[in-house]
C-alpha positions as CSV (number, residue, x, y, z in Angstrom):
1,X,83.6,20.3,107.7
2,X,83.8,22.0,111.1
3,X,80.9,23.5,112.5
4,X,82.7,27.2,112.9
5,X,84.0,26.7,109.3
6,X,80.4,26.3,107.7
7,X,78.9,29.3,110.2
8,X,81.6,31.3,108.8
9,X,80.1,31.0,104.8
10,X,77.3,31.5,106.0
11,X,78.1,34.8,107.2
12,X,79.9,36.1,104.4
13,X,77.3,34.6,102.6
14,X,74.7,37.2,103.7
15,X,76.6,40.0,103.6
16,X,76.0,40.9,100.4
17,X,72.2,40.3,101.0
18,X,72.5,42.3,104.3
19,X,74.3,45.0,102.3
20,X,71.2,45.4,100.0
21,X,68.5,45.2,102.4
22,X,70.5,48.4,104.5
23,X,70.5,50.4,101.2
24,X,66.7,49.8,100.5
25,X,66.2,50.9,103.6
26,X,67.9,54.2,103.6
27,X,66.4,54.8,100.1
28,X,63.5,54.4,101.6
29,X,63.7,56.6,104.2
30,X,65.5,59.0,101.7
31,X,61.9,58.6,99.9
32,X,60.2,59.2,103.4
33,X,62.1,62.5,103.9
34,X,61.0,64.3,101.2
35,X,57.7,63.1,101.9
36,X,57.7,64.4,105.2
37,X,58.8,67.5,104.1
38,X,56.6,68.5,100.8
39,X,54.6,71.2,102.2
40,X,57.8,72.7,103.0
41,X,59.8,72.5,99.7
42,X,56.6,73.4,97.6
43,X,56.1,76.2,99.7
44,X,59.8,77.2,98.8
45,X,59.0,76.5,95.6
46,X,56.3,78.6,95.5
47,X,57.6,81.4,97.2
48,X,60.8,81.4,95.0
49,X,58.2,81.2,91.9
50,X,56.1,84.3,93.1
51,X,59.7,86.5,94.0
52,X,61.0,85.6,90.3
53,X,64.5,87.6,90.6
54,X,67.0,87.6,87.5
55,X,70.6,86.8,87.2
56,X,72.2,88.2,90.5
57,X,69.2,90.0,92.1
58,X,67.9,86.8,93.3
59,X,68.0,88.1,96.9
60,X,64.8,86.8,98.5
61,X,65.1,83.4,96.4
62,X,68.4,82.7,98.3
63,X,67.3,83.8,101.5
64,X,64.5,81.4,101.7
65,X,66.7,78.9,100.8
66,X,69.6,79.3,103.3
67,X,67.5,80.8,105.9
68,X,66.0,77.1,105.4
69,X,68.9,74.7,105.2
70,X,70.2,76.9,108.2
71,X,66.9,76.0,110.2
72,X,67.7,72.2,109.3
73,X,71.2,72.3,111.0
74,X,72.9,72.7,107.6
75,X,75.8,75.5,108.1
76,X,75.8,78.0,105.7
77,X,77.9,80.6,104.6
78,X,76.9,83.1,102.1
79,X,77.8,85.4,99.8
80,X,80.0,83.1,98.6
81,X,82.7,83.6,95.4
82,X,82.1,87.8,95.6
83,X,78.2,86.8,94.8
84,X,75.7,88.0,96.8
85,X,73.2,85.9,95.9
86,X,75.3,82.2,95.9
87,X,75.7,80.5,98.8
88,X,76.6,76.7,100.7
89,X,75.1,74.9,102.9
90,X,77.2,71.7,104.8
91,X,76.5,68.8,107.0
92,X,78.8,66.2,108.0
93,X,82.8,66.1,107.9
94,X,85.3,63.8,106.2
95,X,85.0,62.0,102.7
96,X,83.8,61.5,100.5
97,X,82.2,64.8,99.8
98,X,79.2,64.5,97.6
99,X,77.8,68.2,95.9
100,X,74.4,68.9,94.5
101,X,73.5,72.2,92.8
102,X,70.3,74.2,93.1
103,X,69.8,77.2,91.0
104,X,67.1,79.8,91.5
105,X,67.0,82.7,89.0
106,X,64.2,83.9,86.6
107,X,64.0,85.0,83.3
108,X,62.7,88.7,82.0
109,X,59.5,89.6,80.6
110,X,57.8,85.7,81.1
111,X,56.0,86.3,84.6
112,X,52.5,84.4,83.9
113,X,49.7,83.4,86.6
114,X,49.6,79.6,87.4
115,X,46.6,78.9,84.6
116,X,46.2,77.7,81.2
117,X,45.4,80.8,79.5
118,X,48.3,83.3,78.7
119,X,47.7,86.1,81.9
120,X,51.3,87.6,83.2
121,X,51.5,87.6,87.2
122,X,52.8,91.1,86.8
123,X,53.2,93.1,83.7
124,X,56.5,93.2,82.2
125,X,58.2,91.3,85.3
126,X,60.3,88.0,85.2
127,X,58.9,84.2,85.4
128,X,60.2,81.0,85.9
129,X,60.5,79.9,82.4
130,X,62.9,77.1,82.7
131,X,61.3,75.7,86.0
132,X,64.8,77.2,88.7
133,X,61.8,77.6,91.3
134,X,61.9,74.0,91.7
135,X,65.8,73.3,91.1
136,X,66.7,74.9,94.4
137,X,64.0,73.5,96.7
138,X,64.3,70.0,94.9
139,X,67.9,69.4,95.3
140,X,67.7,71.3,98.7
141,X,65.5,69.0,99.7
142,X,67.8,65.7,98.4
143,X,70.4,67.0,100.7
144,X,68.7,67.6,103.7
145,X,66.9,63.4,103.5
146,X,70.9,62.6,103.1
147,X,71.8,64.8,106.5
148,X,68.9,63.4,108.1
149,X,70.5,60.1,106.8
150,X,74.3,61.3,108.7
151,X,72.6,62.5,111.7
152,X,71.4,59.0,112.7
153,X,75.0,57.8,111.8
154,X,73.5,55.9,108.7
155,X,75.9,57.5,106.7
156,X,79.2,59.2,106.7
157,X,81.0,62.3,105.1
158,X,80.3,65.6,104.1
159,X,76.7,66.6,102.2
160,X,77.1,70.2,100.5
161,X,74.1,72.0,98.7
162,X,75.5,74.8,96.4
163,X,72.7,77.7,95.6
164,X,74.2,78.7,92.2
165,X,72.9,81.9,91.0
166,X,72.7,83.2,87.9
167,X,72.5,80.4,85.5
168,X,70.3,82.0,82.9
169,X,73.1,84.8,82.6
170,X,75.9,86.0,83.8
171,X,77.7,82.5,84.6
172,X,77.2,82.5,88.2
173,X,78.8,78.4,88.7
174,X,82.3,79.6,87.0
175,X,82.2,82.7,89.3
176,X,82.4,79.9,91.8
177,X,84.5,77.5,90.4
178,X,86.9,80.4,89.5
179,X,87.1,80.4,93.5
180,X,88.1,76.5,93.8
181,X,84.7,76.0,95.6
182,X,83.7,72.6,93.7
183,X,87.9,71.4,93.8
184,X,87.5,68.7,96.9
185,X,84.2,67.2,95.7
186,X,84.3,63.3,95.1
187,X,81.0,63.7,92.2
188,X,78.7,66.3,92.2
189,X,74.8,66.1,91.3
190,X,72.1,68.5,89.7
191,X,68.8,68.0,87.5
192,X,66.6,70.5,85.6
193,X,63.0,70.4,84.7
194,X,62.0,69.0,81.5
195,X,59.2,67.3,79.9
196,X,60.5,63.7,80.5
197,X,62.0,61.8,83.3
198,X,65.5,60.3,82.1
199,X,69.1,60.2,83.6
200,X,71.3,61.9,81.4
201,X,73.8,61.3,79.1
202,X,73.8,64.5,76.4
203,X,76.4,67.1,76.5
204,X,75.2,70.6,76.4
205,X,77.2,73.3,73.8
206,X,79.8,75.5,74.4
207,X,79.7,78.8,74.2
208,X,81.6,82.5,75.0
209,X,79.4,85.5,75.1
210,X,81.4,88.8,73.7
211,X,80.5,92.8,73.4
212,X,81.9,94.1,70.4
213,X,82.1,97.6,70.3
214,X,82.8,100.5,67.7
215,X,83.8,103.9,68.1
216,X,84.1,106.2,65.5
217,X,83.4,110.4,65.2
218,X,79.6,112.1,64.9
219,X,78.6,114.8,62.3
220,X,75.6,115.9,60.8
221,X,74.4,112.8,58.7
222,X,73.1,115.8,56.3
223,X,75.5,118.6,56.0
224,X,78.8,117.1,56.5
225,X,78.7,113.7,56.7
226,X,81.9,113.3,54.9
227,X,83.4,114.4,58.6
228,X,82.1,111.5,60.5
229,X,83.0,108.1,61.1
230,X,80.3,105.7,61.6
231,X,80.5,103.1,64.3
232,X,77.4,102.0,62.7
233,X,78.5,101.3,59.6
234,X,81.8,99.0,61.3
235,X,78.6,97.1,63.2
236,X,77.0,96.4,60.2
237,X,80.1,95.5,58.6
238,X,80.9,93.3,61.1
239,X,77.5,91.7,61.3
240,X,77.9,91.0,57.5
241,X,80.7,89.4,58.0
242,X,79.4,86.9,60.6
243,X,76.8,86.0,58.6
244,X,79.3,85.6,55.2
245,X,81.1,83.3,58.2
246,X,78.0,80.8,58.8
247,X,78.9,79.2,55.3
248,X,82.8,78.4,56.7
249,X,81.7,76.6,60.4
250,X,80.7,73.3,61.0
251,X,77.0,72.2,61.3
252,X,77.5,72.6,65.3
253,X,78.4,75.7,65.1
254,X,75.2,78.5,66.2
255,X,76.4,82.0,66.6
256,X,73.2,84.6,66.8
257,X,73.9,88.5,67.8
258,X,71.1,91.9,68.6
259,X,72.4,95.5,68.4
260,X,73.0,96.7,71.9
261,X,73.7,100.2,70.5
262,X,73.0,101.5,66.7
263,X,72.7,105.7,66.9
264,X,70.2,107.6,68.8
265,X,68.6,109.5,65.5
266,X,68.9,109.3,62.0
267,X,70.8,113.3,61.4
268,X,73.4,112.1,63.5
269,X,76.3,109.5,62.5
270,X,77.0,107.1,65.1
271,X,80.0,108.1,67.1
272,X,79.2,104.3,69.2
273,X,77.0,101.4,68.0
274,X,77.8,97.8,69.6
275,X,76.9,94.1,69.0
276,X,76.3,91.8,71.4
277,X,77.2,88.0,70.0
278,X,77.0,84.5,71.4
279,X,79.3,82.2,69.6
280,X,78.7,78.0,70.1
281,X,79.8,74.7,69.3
282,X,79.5,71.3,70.7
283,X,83.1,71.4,72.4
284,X,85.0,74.9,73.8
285,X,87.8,74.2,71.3
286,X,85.6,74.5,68.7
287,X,83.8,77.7,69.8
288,X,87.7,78.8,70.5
289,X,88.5,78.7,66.6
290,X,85.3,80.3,65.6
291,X,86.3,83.6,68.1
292,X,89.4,83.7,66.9
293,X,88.1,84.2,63.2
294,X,85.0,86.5,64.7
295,X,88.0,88.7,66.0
296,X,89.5,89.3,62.2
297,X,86.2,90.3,61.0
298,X,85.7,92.9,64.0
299,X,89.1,93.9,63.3
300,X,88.5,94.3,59.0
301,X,84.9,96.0,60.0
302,X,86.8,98.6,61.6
303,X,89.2,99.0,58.9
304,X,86.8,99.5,56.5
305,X,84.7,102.0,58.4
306,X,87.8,103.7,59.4
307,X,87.0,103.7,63.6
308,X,88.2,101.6,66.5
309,X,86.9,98.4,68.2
310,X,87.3,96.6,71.5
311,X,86.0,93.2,71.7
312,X,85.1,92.5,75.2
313,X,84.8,88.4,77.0
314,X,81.7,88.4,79.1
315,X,81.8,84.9,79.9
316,X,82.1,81.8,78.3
317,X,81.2,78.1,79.4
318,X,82.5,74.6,78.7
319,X,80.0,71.7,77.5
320,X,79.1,69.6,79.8
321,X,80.7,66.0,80.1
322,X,79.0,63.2,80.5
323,X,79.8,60.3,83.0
324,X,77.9,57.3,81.9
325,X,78.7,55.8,85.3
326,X,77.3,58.2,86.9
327,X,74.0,58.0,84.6
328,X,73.9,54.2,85.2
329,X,73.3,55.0,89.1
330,X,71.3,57.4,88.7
331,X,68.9,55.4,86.3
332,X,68.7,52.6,88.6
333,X,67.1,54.6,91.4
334,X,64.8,56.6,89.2
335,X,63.5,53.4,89.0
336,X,63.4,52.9,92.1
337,X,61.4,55.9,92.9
338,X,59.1,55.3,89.8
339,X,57.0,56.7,87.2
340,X,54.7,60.4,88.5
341,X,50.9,59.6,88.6
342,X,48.8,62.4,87.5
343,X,45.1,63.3,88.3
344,X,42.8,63.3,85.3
345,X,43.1,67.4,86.2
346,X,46.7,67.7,86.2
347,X,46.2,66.1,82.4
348,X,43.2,68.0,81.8
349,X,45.1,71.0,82.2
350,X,48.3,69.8,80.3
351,X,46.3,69.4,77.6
352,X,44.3,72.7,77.9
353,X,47.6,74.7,78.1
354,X,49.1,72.7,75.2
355,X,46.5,73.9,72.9
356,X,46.5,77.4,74.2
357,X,49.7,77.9,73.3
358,X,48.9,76.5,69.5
359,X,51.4,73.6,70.1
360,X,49.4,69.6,70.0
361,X,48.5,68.6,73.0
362,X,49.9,65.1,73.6
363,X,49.8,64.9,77.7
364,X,52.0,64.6,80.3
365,X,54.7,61.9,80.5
366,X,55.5,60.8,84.0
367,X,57.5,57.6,83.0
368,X,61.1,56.6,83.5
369,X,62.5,56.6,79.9
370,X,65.7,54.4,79.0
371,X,69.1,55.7,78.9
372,X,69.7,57.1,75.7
373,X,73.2,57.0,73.3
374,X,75.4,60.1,73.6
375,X,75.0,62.5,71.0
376,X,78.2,63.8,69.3
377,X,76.7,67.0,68.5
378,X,74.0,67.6,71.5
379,X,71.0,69.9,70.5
380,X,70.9,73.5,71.4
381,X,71.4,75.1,74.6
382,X,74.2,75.5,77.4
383,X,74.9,75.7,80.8
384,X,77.0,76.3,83.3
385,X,76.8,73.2,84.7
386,X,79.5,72.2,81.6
387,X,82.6,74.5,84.2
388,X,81.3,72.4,86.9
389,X,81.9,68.8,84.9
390,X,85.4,69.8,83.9
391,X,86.1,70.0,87.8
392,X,84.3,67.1,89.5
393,X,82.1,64.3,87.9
394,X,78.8,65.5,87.1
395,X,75.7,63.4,87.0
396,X,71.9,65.2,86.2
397,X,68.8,64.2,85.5
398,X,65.9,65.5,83.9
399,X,62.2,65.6,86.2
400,X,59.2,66.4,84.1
401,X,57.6,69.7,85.4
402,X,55.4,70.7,81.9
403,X,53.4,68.7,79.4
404,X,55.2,66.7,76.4
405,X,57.0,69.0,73.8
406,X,56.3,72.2,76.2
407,X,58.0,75.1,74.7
408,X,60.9,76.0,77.5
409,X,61.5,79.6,78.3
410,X,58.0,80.2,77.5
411,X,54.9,81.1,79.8
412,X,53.9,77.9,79.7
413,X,56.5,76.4,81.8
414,X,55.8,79.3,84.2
415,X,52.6,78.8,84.4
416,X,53.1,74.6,85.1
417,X,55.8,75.2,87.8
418,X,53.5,77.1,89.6
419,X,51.4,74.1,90.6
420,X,51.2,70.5,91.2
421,X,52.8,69.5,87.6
422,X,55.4,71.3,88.5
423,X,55.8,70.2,92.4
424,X,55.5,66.5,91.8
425,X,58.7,66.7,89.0
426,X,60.5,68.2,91.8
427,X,59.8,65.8,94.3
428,X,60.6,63.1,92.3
429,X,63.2,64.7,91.6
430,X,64.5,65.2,95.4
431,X,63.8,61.1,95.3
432,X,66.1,60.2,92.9
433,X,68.5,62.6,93.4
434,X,68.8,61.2,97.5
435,X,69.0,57.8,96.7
436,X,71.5,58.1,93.9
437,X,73.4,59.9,96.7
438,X,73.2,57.0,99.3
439,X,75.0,54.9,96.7
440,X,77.8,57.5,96.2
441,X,78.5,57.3,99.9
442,X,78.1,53.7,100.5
443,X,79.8,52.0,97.6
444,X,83.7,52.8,97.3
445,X,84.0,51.1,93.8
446,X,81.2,53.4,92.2
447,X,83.0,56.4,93.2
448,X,86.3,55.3,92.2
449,X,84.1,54.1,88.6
450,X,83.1,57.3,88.1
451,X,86.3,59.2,88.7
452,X,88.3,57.0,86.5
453,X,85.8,57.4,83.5
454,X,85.8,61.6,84.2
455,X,89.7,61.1,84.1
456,X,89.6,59.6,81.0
457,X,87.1,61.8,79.4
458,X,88.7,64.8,80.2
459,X,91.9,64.0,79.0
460,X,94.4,66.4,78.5
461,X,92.2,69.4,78.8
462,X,92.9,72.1,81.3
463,X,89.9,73.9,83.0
464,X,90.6,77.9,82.7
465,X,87.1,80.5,83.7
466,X,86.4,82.1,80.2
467,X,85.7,84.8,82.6
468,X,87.0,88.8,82.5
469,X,89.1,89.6,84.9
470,X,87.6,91.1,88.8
471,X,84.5,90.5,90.4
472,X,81.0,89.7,88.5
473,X,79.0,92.7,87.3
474,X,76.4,92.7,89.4
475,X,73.3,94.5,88.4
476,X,71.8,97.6,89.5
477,X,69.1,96.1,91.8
478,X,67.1,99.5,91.0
């Protein structure tokens, strides 16, 4: 054999080894950037934990955020989709295009002090319940180690950070998709705080949000009733009828409802009562079939009471779809970040908080758990996030921020993402979420994996924003 022949094999021989050894490296200086810049995304963190602004009022939470991505050469425009308070940030140019999301809103009436006894920050304000203080800043901070990546000429394309208001309420991602925003990603990324670290591969529930509303004719409940018509009485109709319903729907199926408006006083029949009603299931068609019938009982309620009705969409979202692709990749490099270490304080207070609350204390879990089957019927809860996957491939992973079986939306997760439990999930977080990215820009064939699987999931369904028509209702700041 020549001597050129066998220098040749050896070349493409170490290729593939050469290959490797350049994506540690960038990993590793993805893990090096958010390093570099903790103080900085804790102090976000912080900050955005302290403001803790609801659905569409989160103001100060996005100007930290794009004030900061602006300061690190990202551009950013705002205001984005008719939202005030949603906004992009974008480095690079060309494909692929690779998204994450960071959300950043609070939840009423949990604001708590960053301690293990129950103490609220401010009386009656919002808190961070499900840990969106750290979403933003964490996935923030994943794009900027991947533009600090481009700016060396390490990598190329186009890095863009969505700030995506309004999760909790009000549907602030299909606002934005609505506006083709997320149409010429290749994949997009996102996590959320939990009480374990796993890549993952569980749907979420889909769900529509309605106002049903009554309107009949007041009278004196006492002297002449016989002239009124109660929009009460359609209400509780209505309500009765939901519940009669329960025994018809599938085990998926959840619908739960309050009374937004019931009468003022007792002499008085109800001219206008209301009943605000969440409808789910584990797939959108599923929750479709459900409405439909929840429409013939609002329509019988008002028969029977003899008023009228309007039933009213606030918003609806899809379930999120998995990409077990996508979940493989990001597996692999939460691995390669590895397991949180906590101080014996960090656990001492895990514990502490644990038992405040009346809930077993079983410590914090920092490990990297396996990837775990798909559920066909996922567990409570949706998101937003579902609209999102029905666009682009979606891959998320779950950082602990609270101590094992925490109860979410509760003041203990406020209280945990106020402090170092909660700032070392979203570091780790940043971690994975960079290098996971590295191997969406670099590697052709996981990209085109990952498409062909969301493609094939999807099917024949047709993304359509369960959204009423105009702009979203912002809320009166005041």
């Amino acid at each position: 054999m020549k001597r050129s022949s066998i220098f040749s094999i050896a070349i493409l021989l170490t290729i593939p080894i050469l290959s490797q050894n350049s994506l540690f490296e960038k990993k590793q200086a993805i893990i090096s950037s958010v390093e570099k810049h903790q103080q900085e995304l804790t102090g976000l963190s912080d900050q955005i934990w302290a403001f803790a602004e609801t659905a569409l009022l989160e103001h100060q939470s996005s100007k930290v955020l794009a004030d900061y991505a602006e300061q690190q050469g990202f551009q950013v425009e705002r205001g984005v989709a008719g939202l005030p308070t949603a906004f992009i940030a974008t480095y690079g140019s060309g494909k692929p295009i690779i998204g994450i999301m960071g959300e950043y809103d609070a939840l009423p009436g949990l604001s708590q002090k960053a301690q293990v006894t129950k103490e609220p920050l401010h009386p009656n304000a919002a808190g961070h319940g499900c840990g969106h203080n750290l979403f933003g800043p964490g996935s923030l901070g994943a794009a900027l180690a991947i533009k600090e990546l481009m700016e060396k000429g390490q990598l190329n394309g186009t890095i863009r950070f969505y700030g995506t208001p309004a999760e909790e309420d009000l549907a602030g991602k299909v606002y934005m998709a609505r506006a083709g925003l997320f149409d010429d990603l290749d994949v997009c990324l996102d996590w959320h705080p939990d009480y374990e670290n796993a890549s993952n591969m569980q749907s979420s529930q889909a769900v529509t949000d309605y106002l049903i509303s009554f309107k009949g004719k007041s009278a004196h409940a006492a002297s002449d009733p016989w002239n009124g018509r109660s929009a009460l009485d359609a209400a509780e109709f209505f309500t009765t009828g939901i519940n009669a319903l329960r025994e018809h729907v599938k085990p998926s199926v959840r619908m739960h409802y309050v009374y937004k408006d019931a009468g003022q006083v007792p002499n008085v029949i109800p001219a206008h009562a209301s009943v605000w009603l969440w409808i789910r299931d584990s797939k959108r068609k599923g929750v479709a079939e459900v409405s439909e019938r929840m429409k013939d009982i609002a329509k019988g309620a008002a028969l029977m009471a003899g008023v009228d009705f309007e039933i009213k969409l606030n918003n609806g979202l899809y379930e999120i779809l998995v990409n077990e692709a996508g979940a493989k990749a990001m597996q692999q490099n939460m691995e390669f970040v590895g397991p949180i270490n906590y101080t014996n304080e960090e656990i001492v207070f895990a514990n502490n908080i644990m038992t405040e609350y009346g809930a077993e204390a079983k410590g914090i879990d920092g490990e990297i758990h396996p990837l775990k089957a798909t559920l066909a019927d996922p567990a409570g809860g949706s998101s937003d996030v579902g609209d999102v996957s029905y666009i682009v491939p979606e891959i998320s992973l779950y950082a602990t921020t609270a101590p094992i079986g925490s109860p979410w939306h509760s003041w203990v997760v406020v209280a945990c993402g106020g402090m170092s439990i909660g700032h070392k999930g979203m570091l780790f977080a940043a971690k994975a979420l960079g290098a996971t990215m590295v191997d969406l820009f670099e590697d052709e064939a996981l990209r085109k994996e990952i498409r062909e699987e969301f493609i094939k999931r999807k099917g024949t369904e047709v993304w359509k924003a369960m959204l009423p028509e105009g702009p979203a209702p912002i809320p009166d700041s005041n």
